[in-house]
N, C-alpha and C positions, 0 to 999 in steps of 0.2 A: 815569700810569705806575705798574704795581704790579710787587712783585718774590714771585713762591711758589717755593717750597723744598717740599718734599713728598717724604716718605719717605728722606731722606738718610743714605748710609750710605760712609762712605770707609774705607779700610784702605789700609796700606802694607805692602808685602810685603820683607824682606831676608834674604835667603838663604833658611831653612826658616820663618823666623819671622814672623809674621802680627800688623799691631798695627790695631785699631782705633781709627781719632783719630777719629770721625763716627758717631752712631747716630741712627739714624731722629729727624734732624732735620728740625722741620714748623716754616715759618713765612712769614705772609703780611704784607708791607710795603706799604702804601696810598702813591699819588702824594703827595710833597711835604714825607712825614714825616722826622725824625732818630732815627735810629735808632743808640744806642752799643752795645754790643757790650763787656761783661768778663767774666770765665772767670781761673779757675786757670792757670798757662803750661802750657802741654802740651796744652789743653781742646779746640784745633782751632780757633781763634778766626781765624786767618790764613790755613789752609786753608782755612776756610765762603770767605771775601772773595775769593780766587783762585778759588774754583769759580763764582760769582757774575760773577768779569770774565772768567771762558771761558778761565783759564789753566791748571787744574786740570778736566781735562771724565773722570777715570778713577774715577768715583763711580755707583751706583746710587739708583734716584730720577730724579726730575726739576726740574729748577731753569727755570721761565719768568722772561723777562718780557714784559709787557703781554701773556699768554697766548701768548708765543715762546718754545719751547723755545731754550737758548742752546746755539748751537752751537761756539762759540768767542769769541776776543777780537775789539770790535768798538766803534766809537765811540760806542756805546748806554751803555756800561761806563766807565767814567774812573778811574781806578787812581791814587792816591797813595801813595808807599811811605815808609819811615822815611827812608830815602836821597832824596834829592832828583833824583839822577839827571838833572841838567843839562848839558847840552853844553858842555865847557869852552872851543870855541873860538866860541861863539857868546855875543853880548851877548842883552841880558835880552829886549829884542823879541822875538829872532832864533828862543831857547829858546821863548820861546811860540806863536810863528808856528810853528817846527820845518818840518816840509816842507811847509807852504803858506808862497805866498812873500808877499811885504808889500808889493808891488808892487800888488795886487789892493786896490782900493778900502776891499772888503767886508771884508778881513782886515785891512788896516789900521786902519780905523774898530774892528773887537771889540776888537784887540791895544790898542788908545788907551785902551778902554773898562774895559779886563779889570785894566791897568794900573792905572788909576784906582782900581778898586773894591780891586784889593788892597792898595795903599796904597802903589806904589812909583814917582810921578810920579817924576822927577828920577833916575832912576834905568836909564831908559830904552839906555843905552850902555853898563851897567856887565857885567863879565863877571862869573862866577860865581867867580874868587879873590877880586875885591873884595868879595862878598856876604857877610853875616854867614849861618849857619844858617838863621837863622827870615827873613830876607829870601829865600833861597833858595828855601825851603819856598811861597812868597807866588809866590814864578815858575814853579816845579811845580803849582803849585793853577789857577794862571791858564791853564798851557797845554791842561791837561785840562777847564777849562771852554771854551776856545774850540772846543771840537770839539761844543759842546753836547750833552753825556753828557743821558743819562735818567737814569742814577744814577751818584753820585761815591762811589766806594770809596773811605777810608783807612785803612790800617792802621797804625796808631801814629804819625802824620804829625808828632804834634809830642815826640815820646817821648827826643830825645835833646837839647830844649833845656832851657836853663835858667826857673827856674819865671815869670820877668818875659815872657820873648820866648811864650813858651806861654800865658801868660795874656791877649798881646796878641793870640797868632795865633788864640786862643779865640774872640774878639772881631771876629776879621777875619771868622772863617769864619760866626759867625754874621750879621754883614751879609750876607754873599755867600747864606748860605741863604735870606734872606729876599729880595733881591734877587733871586736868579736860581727861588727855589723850587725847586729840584735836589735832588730826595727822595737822601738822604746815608745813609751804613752806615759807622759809624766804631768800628773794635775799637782801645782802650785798656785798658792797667791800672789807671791813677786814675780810683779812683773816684768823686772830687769832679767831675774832669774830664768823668765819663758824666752825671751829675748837671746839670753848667753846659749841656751842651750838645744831650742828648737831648729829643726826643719821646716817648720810651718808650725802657727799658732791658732789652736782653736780658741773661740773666746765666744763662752756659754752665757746665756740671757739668764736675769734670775726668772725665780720658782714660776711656772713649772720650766724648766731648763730645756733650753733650745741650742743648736747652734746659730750663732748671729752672723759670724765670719771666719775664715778660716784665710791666715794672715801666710806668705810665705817669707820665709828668710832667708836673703837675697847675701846677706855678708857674710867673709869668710872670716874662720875663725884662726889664730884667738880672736874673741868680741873683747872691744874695750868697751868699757861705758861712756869714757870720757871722749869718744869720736864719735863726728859729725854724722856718718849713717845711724850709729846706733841711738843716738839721741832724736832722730829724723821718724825712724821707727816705734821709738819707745812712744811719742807725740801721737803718732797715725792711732798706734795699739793701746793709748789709754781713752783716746779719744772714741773709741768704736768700746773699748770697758764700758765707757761713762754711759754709752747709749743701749747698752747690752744691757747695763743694771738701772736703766731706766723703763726699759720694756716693762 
């Protein structure tokens, strides 16, 4: 599965006034890779990811994937949002089955599976008031893999926890990459966070948003922060920030 972008250009129009968030952004994601995604706020960083899940199709250019122009939202796509967006009157199964029923062998067995791998045995019954955030976030993740996306969008998925549950859901997510190998496109603003977790770092110009460079990450994981590559890294990637939200 590969994801191209090619010639991308978006604008939003309100009233007489014309603002471009997108310029002729070009960029080609290989099967399998992690791609983090940071920019200036305003750079279009949220918009690329909604044009990518076919929720935003009002852009020129062309966005494939696997050489498919995207025609819209579709289970190729998997969308994580900062909001967790769980059904409140459904337990944790229930949320990730969503409208396949559990009844069905097949579904049953991924949902047992998916469970597992996110880390929420025992938890199986619980609704989402009883959920902490970052437990939440763990049943939103799972429901979008059981539809087995080709690629898992998140856009700031763990952005409103505190830095322990985020550092754990860091952890979670990269078992699941390796496990499922679900080429991933994840737009943050920590930049430590683009660091822990990419295969390559894109790092978007502000408004209208460009890519400026597109960084590869060269160390294996775990990443500490407190070691000499990844502090070496962090330097090069905030240093090419600074000049990206100088454009």
């Amino acid at each position: 599965m590969s994801v191209m972008i090619q010639s991308v250009n978006r604008s939003f129009q309100k009233g007489e006034q014309v603002t471009q968030a997108l310029r002729n952004v070009n960029l080609t994601i290989n099967k399998g890779e992690f791609i983090t995604v940071i920019g200036p706020s305003g750079c279009g960083k949220s918009t690329l990811l909604k044009m990518i899940a076919g929720l935003d199709m009002d852009y020129e250019g062309r966005i494939e994937i696997n050489g498919k122009h995207i025609a819209g939202p579709s289970i190729k796509q998997g969308m994580i949002f900062q909001e967790h967006r769980l059904f409140p009157w459904l337990n944790v199964e229930q949320n990730i089955a969503a409208d396949l029923s559990l009844k069905d062998s097949n579904v049953r067995h991924r949902v047992d599976e998916l469970i597992d791998i996110v880390r929420l045995k025992g938890f199986e019954k619980a609704y989402p008031r009883e959920l902490s955030g970052g437990m939440s976030q763990r049943v939103a993740i799972a429901r979008a893999l059981l539809r087995n996306p080709e690629v898992l969008l998140l856009d700031e998925p763990f952005g409103a926890l505190d830095a322990f549950t985020r550092t754990h859901l860091q952890d979670v997510l990269l078992d699941i990459w390796k496990k499922e190998k679900t080429t991933m496109i994840f737009v943050t603003h920590d930049l430590d966070e683009s660091i822990c977790l990419g295969t390559k770092i894109v790092i978007m110009s502000a408004r209208p948003g460009e890519i400026s460079r597109v960084v590869p990450v060269e160390i294996s994981h775990p990443r500490k922060k407190t070691e000499l590559p990844f502090q070496q890294l962090r330097q090069q990637v905030l240093k090419e920030f600074e000049e990206a939200g100088e454009h």
